[in-house]
Backbone as CSV, one residue per row, in Angstrom:
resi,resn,N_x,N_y,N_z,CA_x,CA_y,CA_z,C_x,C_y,C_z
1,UNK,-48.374,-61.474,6.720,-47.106,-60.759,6.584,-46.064,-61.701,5.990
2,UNK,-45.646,-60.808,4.911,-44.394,-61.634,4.477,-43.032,-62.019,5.340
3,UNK,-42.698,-63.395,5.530,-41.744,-63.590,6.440,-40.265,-62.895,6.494
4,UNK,-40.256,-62.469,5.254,-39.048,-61.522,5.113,-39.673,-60.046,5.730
5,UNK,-40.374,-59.591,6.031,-40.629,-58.432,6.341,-40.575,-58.271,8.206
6,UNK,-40.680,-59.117,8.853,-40.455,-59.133,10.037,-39.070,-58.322,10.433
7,UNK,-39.411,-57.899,11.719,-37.765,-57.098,11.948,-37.328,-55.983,11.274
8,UNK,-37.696,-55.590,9.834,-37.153,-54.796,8.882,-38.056,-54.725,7.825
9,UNK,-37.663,-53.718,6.756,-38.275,-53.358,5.329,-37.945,-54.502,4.253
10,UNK,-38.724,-54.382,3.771,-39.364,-55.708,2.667,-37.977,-55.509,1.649
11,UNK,-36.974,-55.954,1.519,-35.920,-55.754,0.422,-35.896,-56.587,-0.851
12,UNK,-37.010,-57.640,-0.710,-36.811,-58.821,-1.905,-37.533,-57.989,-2.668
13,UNK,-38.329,-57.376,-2.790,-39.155,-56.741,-4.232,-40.582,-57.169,-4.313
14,UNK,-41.050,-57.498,-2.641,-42.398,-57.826,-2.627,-42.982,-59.399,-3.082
15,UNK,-41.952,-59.990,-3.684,-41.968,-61.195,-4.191,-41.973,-62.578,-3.598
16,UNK,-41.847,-62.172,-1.848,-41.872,-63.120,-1.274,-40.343,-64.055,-1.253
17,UNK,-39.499,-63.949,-1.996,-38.125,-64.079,-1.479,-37.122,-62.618,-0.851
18,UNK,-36.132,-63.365,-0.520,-35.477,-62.011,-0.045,-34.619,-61.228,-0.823
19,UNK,-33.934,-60.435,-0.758,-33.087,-59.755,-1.652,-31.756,-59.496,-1.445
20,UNK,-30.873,-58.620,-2.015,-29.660,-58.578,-1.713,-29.208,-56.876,-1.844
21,UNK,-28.455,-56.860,-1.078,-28.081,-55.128,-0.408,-26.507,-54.933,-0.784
22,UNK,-25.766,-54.743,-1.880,-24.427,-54.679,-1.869,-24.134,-53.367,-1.086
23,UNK,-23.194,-53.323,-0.235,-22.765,-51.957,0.388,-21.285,-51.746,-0.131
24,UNK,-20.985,-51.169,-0.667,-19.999,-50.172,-1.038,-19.457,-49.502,-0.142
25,UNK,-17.812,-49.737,-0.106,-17.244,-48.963,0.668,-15.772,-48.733,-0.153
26,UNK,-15.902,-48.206,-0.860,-14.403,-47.529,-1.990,-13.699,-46.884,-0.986
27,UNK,-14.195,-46.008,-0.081,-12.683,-45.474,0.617,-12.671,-45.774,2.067
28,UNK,-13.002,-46.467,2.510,-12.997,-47.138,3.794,-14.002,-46.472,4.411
29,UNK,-15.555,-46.152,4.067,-16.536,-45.431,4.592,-16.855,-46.087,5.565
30,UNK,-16.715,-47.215,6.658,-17.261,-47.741,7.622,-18.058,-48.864,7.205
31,UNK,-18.078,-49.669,5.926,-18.986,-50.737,5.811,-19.000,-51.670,6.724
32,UNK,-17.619,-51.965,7.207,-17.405,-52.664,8.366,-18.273,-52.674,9.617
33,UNK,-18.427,-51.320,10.074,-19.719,-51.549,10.971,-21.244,-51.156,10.774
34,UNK,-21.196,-50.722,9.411,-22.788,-50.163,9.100,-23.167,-51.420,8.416
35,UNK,-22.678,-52.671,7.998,-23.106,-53.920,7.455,-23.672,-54.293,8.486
36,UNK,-23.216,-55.061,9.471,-23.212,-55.802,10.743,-24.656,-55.316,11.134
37,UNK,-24.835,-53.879,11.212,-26.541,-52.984,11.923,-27.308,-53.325,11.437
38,UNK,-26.982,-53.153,9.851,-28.344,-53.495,8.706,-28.278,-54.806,9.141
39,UNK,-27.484,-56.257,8.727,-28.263,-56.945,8.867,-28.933,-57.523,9.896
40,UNK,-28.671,-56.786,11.254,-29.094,-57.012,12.917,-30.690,-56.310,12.638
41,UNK,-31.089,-55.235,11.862,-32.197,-54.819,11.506,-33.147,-55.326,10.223
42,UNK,-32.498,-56.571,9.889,-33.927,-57.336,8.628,-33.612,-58.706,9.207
43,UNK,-34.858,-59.309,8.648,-34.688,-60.462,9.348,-35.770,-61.360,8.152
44,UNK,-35.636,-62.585,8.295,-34.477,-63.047,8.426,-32.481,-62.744,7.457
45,UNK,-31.978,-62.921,8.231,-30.885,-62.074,7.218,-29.504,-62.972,7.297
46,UNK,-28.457,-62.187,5.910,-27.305,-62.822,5.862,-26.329,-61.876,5.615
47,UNK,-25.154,-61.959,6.308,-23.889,-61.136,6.318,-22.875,-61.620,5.448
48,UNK,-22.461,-60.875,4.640,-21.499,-61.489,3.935,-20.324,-60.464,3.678
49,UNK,-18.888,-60.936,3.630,-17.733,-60.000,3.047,-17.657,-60.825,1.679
50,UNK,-17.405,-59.730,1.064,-16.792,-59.905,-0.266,-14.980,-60.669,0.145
51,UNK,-14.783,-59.939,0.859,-12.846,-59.925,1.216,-12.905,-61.817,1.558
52,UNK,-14.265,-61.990,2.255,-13.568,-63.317,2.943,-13.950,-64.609,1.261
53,UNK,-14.077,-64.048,0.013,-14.661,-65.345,-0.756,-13.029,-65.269,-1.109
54,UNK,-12.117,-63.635,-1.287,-10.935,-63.461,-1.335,-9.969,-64.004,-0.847
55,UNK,-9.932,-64.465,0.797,-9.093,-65.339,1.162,-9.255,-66.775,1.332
56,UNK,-10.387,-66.936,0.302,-11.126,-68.825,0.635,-10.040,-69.477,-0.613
57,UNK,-8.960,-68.505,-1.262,-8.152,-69.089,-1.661,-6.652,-69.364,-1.373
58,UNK,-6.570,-70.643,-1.023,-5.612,-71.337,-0.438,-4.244,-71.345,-1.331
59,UNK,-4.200,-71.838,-2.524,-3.516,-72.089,-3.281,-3.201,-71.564,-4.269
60,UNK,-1.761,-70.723,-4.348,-2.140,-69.606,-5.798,-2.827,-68.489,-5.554
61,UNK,-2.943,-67.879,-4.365,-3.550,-66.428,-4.266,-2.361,-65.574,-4.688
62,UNK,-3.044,-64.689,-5.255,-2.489,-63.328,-5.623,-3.066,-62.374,-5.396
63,UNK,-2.540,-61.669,-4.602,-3.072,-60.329,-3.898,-3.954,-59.499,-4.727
64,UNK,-4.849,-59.004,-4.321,-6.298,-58.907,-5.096,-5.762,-57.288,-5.937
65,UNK,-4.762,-56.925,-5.940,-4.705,-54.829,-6.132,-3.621,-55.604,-7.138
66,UNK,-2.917,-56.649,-7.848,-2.001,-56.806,-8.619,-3.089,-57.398,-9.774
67,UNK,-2.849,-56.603,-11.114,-3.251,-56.847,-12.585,-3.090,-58.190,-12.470
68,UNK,-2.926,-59.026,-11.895,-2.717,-60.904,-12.506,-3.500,-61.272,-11.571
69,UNK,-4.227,-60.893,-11.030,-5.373,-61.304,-9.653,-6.612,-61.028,-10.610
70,UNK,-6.791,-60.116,-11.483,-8.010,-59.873,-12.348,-8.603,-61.278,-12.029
71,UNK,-8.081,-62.165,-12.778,-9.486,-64.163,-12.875,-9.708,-64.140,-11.216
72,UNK,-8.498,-64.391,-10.725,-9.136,-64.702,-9.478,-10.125,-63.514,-8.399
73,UNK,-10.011,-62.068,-8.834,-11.585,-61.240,-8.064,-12.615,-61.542,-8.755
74,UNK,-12.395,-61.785,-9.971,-13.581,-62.212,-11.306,-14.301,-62.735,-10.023
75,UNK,-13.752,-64.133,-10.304,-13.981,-65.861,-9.758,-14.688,-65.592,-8.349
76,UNK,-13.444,-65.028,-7.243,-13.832,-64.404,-6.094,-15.315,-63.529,-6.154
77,UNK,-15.567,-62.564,-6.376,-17.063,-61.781,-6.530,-18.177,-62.664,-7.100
78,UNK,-17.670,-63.207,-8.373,-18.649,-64.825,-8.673,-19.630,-65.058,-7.503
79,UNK,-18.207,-65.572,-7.019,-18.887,-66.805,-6.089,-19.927,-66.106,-4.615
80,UNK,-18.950,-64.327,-4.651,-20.067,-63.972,-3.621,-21.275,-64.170,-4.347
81,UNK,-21.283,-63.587,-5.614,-22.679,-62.863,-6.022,-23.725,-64.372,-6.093
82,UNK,-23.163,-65.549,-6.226,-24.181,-66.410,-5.968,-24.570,-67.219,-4.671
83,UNK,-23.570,-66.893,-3.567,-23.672,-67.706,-2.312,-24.950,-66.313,-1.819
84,UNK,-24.506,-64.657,-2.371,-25.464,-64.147,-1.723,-27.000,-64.193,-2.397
85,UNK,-27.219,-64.650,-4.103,-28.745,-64.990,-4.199,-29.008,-66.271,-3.960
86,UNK,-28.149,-67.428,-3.644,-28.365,-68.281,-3.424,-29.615,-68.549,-1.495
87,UNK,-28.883,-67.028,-0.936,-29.701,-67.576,0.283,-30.663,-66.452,-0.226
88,UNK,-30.837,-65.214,-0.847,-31.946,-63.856,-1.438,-33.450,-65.501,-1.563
89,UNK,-32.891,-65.985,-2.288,-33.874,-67.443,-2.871,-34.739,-68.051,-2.069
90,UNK,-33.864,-68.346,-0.918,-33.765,-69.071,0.298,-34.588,-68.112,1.550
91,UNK,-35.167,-66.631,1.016,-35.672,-65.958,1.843,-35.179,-64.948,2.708
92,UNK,-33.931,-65.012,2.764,-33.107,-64.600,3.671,-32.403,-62.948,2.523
93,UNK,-32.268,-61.692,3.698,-32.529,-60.657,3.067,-30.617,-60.482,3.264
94,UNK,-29.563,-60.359,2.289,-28.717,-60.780,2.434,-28.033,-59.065,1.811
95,UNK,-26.949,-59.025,3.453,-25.839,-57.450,3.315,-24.905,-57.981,2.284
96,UNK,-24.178,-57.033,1.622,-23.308,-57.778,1.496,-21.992,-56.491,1.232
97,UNK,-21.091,-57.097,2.144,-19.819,-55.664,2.456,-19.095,-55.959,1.154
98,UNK,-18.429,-55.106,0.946,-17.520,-54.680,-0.395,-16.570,-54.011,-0.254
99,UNK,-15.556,-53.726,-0.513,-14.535,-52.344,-0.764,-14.685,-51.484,-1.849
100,UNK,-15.181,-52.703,-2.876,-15.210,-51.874,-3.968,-16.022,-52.390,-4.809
101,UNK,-17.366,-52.291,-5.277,-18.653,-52.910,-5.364,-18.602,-52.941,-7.290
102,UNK,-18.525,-51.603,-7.555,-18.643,-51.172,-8.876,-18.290,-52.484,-9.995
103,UNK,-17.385,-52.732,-9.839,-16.560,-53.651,-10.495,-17.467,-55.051,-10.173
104,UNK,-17.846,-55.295,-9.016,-18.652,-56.608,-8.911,-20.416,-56.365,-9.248
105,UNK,-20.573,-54.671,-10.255,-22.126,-55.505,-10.123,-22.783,-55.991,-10.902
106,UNK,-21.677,-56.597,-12.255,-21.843,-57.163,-13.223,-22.523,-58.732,-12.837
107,UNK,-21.967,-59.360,-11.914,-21.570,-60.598,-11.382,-22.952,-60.677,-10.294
108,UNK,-23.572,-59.431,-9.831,-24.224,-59.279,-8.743,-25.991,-58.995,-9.811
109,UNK,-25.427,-58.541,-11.154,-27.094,-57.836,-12.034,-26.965,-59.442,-12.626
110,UNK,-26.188,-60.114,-12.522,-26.360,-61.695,-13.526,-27.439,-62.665,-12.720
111,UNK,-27.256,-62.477,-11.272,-27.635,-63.483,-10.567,-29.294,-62.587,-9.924
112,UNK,-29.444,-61.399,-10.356,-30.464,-60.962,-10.020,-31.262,-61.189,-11.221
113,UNK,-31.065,-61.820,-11.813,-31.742,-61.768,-13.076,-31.795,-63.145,-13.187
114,UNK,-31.140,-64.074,-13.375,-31.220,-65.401,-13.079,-32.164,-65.857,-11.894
115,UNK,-32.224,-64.975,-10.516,-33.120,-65.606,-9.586,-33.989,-64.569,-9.737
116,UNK,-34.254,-63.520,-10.124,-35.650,-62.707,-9.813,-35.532,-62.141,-8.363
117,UNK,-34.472,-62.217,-7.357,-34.204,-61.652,-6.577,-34.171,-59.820,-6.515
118,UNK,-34.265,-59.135,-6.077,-34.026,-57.913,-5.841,-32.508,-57.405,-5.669
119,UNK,-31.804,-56.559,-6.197,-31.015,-55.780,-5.821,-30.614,-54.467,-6.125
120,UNK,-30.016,-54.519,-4.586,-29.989,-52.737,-3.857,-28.273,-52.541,-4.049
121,UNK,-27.974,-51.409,-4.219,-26.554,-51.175,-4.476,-26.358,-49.481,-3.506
122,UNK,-25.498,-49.444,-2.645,-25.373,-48.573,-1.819,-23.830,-48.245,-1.395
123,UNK,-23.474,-47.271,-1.584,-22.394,-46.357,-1.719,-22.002,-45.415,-0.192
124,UNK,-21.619,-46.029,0.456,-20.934,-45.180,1.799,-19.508,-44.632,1.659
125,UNK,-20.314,-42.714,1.931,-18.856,-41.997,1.658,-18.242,-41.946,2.911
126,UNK,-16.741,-41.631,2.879,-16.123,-41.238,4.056,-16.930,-39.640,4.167
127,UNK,-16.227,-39.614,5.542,-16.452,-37.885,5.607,-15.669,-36.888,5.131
128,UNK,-16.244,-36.130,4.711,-15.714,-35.303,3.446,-15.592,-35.507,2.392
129,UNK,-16.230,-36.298,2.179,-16.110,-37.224,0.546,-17.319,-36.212,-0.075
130,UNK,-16.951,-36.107,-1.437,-18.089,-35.503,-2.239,-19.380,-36.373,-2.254
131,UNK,-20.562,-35.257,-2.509,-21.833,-36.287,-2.524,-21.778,-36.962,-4.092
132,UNK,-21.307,-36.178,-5.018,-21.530,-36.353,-6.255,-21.099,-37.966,-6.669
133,UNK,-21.762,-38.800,-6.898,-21.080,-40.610,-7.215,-19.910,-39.951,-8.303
134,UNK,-19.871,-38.853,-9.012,-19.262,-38.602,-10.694,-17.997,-38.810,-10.250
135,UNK,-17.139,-38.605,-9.185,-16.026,-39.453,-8.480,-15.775,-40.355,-8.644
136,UNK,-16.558,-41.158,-7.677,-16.750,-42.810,-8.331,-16.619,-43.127,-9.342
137,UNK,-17.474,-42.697,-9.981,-17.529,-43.331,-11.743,-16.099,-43.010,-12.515
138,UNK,-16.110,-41.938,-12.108,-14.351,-41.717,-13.033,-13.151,-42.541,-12.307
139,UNK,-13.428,-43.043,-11.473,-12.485,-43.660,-10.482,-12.656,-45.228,-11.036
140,UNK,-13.614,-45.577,-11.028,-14.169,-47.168,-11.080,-14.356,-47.840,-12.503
141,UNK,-13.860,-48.797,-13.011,-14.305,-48.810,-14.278,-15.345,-50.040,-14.048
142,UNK,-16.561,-49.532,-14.899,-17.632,-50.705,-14.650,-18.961,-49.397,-13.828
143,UNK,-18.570,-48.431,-13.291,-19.461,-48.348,-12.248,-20.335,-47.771,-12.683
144,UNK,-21.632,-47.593,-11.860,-22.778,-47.354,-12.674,-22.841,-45.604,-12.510
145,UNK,-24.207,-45.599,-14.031,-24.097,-44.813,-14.288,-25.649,-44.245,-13.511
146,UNK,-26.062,-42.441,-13.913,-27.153,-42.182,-13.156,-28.294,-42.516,-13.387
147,UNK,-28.365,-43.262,-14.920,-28.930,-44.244,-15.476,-29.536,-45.332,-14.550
148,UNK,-28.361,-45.907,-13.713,-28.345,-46.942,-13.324,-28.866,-46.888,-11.868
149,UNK,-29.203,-45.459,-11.735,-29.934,-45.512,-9.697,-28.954,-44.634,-9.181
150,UNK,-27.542,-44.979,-9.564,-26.464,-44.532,-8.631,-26.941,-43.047,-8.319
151,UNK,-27.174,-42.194,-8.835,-27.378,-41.079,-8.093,-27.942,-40.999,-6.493
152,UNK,-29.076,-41.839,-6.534,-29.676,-42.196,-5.724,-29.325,-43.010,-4.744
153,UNK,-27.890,-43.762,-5.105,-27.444,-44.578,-4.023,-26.518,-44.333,-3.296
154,UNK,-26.130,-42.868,-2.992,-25.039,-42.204,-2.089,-26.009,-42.331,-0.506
155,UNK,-25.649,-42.866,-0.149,-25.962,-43.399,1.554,-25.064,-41.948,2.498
156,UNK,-24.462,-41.329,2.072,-23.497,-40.230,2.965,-22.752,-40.690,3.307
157,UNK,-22.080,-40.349,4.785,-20.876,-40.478,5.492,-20.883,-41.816,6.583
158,UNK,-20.449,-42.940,5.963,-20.513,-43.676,6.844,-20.062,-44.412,8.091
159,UNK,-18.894,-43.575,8.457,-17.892,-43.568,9.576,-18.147,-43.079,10.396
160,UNK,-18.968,-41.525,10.413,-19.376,-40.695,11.273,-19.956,-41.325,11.974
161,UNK,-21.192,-41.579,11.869,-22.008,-42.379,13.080,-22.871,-43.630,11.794
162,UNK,-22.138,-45.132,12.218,-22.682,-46.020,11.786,-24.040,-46.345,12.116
163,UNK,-24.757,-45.653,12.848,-26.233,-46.475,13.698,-27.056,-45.317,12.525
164,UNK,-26.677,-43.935,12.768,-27.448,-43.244,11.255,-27.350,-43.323,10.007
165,UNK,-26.450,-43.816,9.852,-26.086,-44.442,8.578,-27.187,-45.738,8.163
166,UNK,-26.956,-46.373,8.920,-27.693,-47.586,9.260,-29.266,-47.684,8.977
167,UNK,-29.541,-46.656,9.524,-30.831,-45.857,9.718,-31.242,-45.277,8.651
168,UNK,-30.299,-44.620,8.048,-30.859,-43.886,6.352,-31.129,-44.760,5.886
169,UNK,-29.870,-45.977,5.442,-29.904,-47.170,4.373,-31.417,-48.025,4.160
170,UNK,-31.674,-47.699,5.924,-32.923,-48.797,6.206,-34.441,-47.864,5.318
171,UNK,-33.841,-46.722,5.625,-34.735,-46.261,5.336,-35.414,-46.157,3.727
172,UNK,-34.288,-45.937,3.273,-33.644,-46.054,1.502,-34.498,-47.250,1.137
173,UNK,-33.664,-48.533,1.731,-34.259,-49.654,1.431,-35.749,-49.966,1.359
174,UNK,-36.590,-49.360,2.378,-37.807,-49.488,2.665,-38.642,-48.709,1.134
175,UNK,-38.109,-47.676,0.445,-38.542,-46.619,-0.458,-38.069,-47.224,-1.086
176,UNK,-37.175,-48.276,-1.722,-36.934,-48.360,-2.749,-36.271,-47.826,-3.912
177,UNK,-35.393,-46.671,-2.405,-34.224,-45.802,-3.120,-32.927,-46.510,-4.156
178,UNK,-32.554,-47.472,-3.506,-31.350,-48.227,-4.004,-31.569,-49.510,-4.567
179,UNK,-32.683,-49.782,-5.098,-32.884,-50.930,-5.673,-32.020,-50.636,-7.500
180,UNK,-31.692,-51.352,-8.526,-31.032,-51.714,-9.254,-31.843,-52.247,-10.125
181,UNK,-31.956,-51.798,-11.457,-32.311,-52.016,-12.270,-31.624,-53.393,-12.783
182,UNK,-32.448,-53.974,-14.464,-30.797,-55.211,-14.877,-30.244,-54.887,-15.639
């Protein structure tokens, strides 16, 4: 058995390293606590916020929603997208929370391609949110198209109950619903 497969579904791509799970949360769908489940359910695993590579700047931050912050979310998502294939490499099957993913999966398809890592891209709606991603996409610039999986990567309502949520994603993940083309 592959050591990434213990605990949870195989997310690296069978390859014997681990992979990476961006979760999407554009309107405050609960990533906050449906991250934390998933990665309590793969193992070995890594948690990551996008928000915290955001405040690892000390000097010269500019609030991430003002047009002159553009270099620094660039820079910021960067550095997630390689601290999270840096451990995908390392074996370790790595969440990774977002607010707003679309925009970072330029930064996130660079480093999957550079390591041969796997990645999954997953979209948690609030409740009442349309199923249709075509929202998203007109909302997001960058975001993928149905081309790109996204159809397939609407996870539902993720506030309602985070443990089913949790539970679909895992399930997704295991099928190979939300994996990401490059």
């Amino acid at each position: 058995m592959n050591r990434t497969t213990v605990g949870g579904p195989e997310i690296g791509g069978g390859r014997g390293a681990g992979g990476v799970v961006v979760l999407a949360d554009p309107a405050g769908a609960g990533s906050g606590t449906v991250a934390p489940l998933l990665a309590d359910a793969l193992h070995p695993s890594v948690h990551l916020r996008a928000d915290d590579f955001q405040r690892a700047v000390r000097q010269g931050f500019v609030p991430a929603h003002l047009p002159e912050a553009r270099r620094q979310n660039a820079t910021a998502l960067a550095a997630a997208a390689q601290a999270a294939f840096a451990f995908a490499t390392g074996g370790y099957q790595v969440v990774v929370e977002a607010a707003v993913a679309p925009s970072a999966l330029d930064a996130f398809r660079r480093e999957s391609r550079a390591t041969g890592a796997a990645l999954h891209y997953v979209v948690l709606r609030a409740p009442g949110e349309p199923a249709d991603l075509g929202a998203l996409e007109r909302h997001a610039v960058g975001a993928p198209t149905a081309a790109d999986g996204a159809a397939a990567a609407d996870a539902g309502a993720g506030a309602a109950d985070p443990a089913s949520t949790a539970a679909t994603v895992l399930t997704g993940l295991a099928r190979g619903t939300f994996l990401l083309g490059w």
